[in-house]
C-alpha positions in Angstrom: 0.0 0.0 0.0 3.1 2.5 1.1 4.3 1.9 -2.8 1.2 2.8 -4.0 1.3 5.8 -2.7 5.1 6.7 -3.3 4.2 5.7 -7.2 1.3 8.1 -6.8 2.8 10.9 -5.1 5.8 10.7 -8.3 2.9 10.9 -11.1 1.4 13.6 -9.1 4.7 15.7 -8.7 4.9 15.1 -12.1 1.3 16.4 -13.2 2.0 19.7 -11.2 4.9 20.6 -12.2 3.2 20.5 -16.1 0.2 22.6 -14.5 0.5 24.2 -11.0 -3.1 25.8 -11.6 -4.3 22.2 -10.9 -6.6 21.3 -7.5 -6.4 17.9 -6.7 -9.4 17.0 -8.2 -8.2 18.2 -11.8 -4.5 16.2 -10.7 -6.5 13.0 -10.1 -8.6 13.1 -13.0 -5.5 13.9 -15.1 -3.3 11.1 -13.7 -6.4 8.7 -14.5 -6.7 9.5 -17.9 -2.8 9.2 -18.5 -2.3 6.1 -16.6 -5.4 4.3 -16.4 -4.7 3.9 -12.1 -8.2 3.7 -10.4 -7.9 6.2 -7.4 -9.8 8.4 -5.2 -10.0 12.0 -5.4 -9.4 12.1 -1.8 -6.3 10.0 -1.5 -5.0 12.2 -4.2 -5.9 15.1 -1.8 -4.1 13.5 1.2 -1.2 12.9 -0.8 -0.7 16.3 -2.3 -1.2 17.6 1.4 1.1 15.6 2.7 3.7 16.6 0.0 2.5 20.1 0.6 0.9 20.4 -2.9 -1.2 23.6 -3.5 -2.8 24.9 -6.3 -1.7 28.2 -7.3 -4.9 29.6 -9.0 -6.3 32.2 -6.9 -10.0 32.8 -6.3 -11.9 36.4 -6.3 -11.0 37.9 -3.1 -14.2 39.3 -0.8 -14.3 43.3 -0.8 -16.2 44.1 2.3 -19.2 46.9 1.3 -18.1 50.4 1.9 -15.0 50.5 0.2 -15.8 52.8 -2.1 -15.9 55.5 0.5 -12.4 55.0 1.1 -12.2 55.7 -2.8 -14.2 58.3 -2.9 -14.8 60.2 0.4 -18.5 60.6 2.0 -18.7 64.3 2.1 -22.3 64.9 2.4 -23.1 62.9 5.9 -26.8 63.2 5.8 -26.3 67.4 5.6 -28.9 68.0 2.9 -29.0 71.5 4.0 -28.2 73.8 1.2 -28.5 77.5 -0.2 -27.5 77.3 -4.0 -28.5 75.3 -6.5 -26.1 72.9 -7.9 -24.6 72.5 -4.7 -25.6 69.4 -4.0 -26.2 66.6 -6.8 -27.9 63.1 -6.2 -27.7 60.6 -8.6 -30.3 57.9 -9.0 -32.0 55.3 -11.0 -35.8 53.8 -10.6 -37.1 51.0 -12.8 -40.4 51.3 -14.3 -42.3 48.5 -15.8 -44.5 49.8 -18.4 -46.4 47.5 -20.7 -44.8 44.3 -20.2 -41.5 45.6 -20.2 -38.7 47.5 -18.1 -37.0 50.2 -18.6 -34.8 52.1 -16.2 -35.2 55.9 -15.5 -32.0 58.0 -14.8 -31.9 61.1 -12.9 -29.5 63.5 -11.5 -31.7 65.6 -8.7 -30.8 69.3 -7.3 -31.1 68.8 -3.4 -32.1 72.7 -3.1 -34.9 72.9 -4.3 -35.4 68.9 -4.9 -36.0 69.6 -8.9 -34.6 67.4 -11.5 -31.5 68.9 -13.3 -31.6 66.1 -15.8 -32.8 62.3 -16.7 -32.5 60.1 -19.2 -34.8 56.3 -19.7 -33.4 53.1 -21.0 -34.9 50.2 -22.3 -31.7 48.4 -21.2 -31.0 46.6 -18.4 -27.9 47.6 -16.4 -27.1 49.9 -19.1 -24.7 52.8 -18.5 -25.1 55.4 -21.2 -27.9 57.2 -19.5 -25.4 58.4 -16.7 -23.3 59.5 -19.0 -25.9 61.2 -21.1 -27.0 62.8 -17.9 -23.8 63.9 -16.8 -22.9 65.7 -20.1 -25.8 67.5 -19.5 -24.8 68.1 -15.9 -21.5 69.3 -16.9 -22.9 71.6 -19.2 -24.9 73.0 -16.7 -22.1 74.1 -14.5 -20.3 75.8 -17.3 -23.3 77.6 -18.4 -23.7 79.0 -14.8 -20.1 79.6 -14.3 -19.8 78.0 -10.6 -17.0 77.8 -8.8 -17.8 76.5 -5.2 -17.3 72.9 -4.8 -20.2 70.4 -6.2 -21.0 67.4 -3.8 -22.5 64.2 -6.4 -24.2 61.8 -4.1 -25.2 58.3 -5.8 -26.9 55.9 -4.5 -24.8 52.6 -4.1 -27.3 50.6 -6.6 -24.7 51.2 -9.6 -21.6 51.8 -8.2 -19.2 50.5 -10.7 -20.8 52.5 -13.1 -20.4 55.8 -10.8 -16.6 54.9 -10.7 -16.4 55.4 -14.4 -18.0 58.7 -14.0 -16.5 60.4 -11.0 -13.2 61.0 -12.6 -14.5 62.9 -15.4 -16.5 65.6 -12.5 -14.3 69.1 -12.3 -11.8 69.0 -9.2 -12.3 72.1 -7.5 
């Protein structure tokens, strides 16, 4: 029984050094299909932990929520108080079913007076061109009214891969 193992820990040395990426269930199959050897996947696992065998593909690593305000700072801290318009942006998105089908409604509001600055609707799913459409229009806005205090944006975290995208092309002030 010992041999057996020595002869399967040498094919399984073997079959990593050809692919490291390999867990030991893609080693064992491997082996199998090269050698014919009937085996378990879990002997194969005790062996390549006993030899100290990893696989060196990694997995996705977890980001814990709220990391994007250590990206981008939370500068508004529920203080919706405000005396100009265009001080204070929010961002959001609503999906409206309408005749059998969805579409998604974009819209950038002014938290002074809580009017809509601008909006855009989508018939796509998840699709990104109406915050862009909306923030051309945003940006426009600014230059037409020549401000020069700081801007807060707020989005709501729905999209917030999207909003990444966007936030670098907002003015620095």
């Amino acid at each position: 029984m010992r041999k057996d193992r020595n002869d399967l820990s040498v094919l399984i040395k073997g079959e990593y050094r050809k692919h490291p990426s390999y867990g030991y269930h893609a080693l064992a199959k491997a082996i199998r299909e090269n050698t014919g050897l009937a085996f378990s996947d879990n002997l194969c696992h005790k062996v390549c932990k006993h030899l100290g065998i990893r696989s060196k593909a990694r997995h996705y690593q977890y980001k814990k929520p709220g990391s994007q305000h250590i990206i981008y700072e939370n500068r508004i801290w529920n203080s919706w108080d405000t005396t100009a318009p265009l001080h204070k942006i929010v961002s959001d998105m609503a999906v409206l079913p309408y005749r059998g089908k969805l579409y998604e409604w974009t819209f950038f509001l002014d938290a002074c007076n809580n009017s809509i600055i601008t909006w855009d609707i989508s018939g796509n799913r998840g699709d990104v061109k109406p915050y862009f459409k909306c923030r051309d229009e945003l940006l426009g806005k600014i230059k037409k009214e020549e401000l020069h205090e700081p801007i807060h944006f707020h989005k709501r975290l729905g999209r917030s891969i999207f909003f990444n995208k966007l936030q670098p092309s907002f003015p620095k002030f």
